[in-house]
C-alpha positions, 0 to 999 in steps of 0.5 A: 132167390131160392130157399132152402127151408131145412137149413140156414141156406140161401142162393141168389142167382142173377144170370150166370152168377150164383151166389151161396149164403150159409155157414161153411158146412156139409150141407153147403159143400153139398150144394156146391158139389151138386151144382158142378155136377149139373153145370159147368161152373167154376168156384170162385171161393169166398164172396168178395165180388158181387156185381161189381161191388167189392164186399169186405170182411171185419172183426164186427161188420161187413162192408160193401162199396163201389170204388173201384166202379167209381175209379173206372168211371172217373177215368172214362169221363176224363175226371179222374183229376177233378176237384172234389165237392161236398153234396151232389146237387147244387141247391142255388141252380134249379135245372130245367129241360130248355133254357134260352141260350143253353147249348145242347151237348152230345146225347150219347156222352150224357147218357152214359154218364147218366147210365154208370151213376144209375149203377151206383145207386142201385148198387151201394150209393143211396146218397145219388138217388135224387140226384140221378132221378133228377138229371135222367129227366134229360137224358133225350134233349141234354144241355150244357148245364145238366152236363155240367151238373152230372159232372158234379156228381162225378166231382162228389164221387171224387171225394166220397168214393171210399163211402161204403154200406155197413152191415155190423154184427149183432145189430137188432132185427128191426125193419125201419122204413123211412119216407118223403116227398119235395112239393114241385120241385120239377120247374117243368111239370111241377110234379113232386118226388117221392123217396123211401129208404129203409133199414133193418137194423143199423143196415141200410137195406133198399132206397128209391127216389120217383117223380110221381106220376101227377101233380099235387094240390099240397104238401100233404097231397105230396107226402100222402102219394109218397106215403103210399110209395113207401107202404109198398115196398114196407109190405113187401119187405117185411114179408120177404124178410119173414120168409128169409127168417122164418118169423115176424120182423117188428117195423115200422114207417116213419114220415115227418108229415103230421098232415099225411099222417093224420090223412092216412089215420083218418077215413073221413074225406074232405074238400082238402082230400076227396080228389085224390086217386083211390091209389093212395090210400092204400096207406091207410087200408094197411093202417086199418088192417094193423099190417103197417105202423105209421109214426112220425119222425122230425124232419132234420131225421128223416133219411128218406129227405136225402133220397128227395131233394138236394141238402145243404152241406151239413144236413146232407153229412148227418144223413150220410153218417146215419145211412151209411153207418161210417163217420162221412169224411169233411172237408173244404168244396174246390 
């Protein structure tokens, strides 16, 4: 990303595809008119496809989905006729790399699956993000269950595909940051995952969901790793905003572990603490320095808890609602 610091301009480049930010005036007329002067390019007007996103414009938002990636998807795999479900991840049938009398199917068709749902995560679908994490796991030994559980990723994109990211105007700048972890959740390894989401605003802005790379002795070891995760991206994010802006973004890291909280809070070690790796308390060197406000929120509103684990129905609809800034269409499982 390059910043013009004498005006509202930004251009954001990947590969052979530029993108300019910025009011329709002389200064961004001039930068269009320069880079054809350098380059062979073509000027394809106003932005309405980013990557394989379709970016629409209303009255008081601007929207951002994938459906047609989504259609595209459906079809390749033969489940453009599939029955739909209401949440990716079926919370009864826990998955694990080998299980006796499972027949293995073709790697090639598993990974590509895996592959295209990987793009819609990074794209626009923070709603896949455990999911996805979850079933990469077995991309090199797939079995007929992963399969049939990436299928029913496919089944729920069949009935969320019009899902889009809402960016509304005139929504506060604040940055909101959101973190969580699932305690030994991976049958094989008994690893936890890690999971943040932030918003600015009303806007959800970056998600992620990571196995971590050891195994917790506790649920607050496990949310502690996580809280570290999320200061990461906090820090850079609230830096990367300022200088997009030019000033201060008010945020704050919202976590529903009173016991990571308070270990973060809290330099003193103890038996319960004192083995865990030097790494992790990174959360707490930027609580000391006053560069992170850390403050806790229930459980039932935490919407990194989507980016975690699998949800039941109803909880999984009210994080969607939340994260997606729409109202989440219901309906019966086929």
């Amino acid at each position: 990303m390059l910043i013009n610091q004498c005006g509202n301009l930004f251009v954001a480049i990947y590969v052979d595809d530029i993108t300019i930010f910025g009011a329709e005036d002389s200064q961004t007329e001039a930068t269009i008119g320069l880079l054809k002067s350098e380059f062979k390019v073509k000027d394809m007007g106003p932005l309405n496809w980013l990557l394989g996103m379709q970016i629409e414009y209303h009255e008081e938002s601007i929207t951002i989905s994938q459906r047609a990636f989504i259609n595209k998807v459906l079809t390749r795999f033969a489940m453009r006729d599939c029955n739909p479900v209401s949440t990716p991840i079926d919370t009864t049938q826990p998955l694990q790399r080998i299980a006796p009398d499972d027949p293995v199917v073709p790697i090639s068709i598993y990974q590509q699956m895996i592959g295209s749902l990987m793009y819609l995560v990074t794209g626009s679908r923070p709603d896949l993000a455990y999911a996805i994490t979850y079933l990469s796991q077995f991309n090199t030994n797939p079995r007929e269950t992963h399969l049939r559980a990436a299928k029913r990723v496919l089944r729920y994109l069949q009935k969320t595909k019009d899902q889009t990211l809402s960016y509304r105007l005139g929504s506060s700048l604040y940055l909101s940051g959101y973190t969580d972890a699932s305690y030994g959740n991976c049958i094989d390894t008994r690893r936890s995952f890690s999971s943040y989401l932030f918003k600015l605003g009303s806007a959800t802005i970056a998600w992620r969901c990571r196995k971590q790379q050891s195994v917790a002795h506790s649920t607050c070891e496990a949310e502690y790793m996580a809280l570290a995760f999320a200061t990461k991206q906090y820090i850079w994010t609230r830096s990367a905003l300022q200088q997009l802006l030019g000033t201060e973004v008010p945020a704050a890291l919202f976590a529903d572990s009173r016991s990571a909280i308070d270990l973060a809070s809290n330099p003193k070690l103890n038996d319960a603490s004192k083995h865990i790796d030097i790494a992790y308390h990174f959360t707490r060197e930027r609580l000391e320095d006053g560069s992170l406000s850390l403050l806790h929120v229930p459980s039932s509103e935490n919407l990194a808890d989507i980016c975690t684990k699998g949800l039941p129905r109803p909880q999984h609809e009210h994080l969607c609602s939340k994260i997606f800034g729409t109202k989440v269409s219901r309906g019966v499982d086929g």
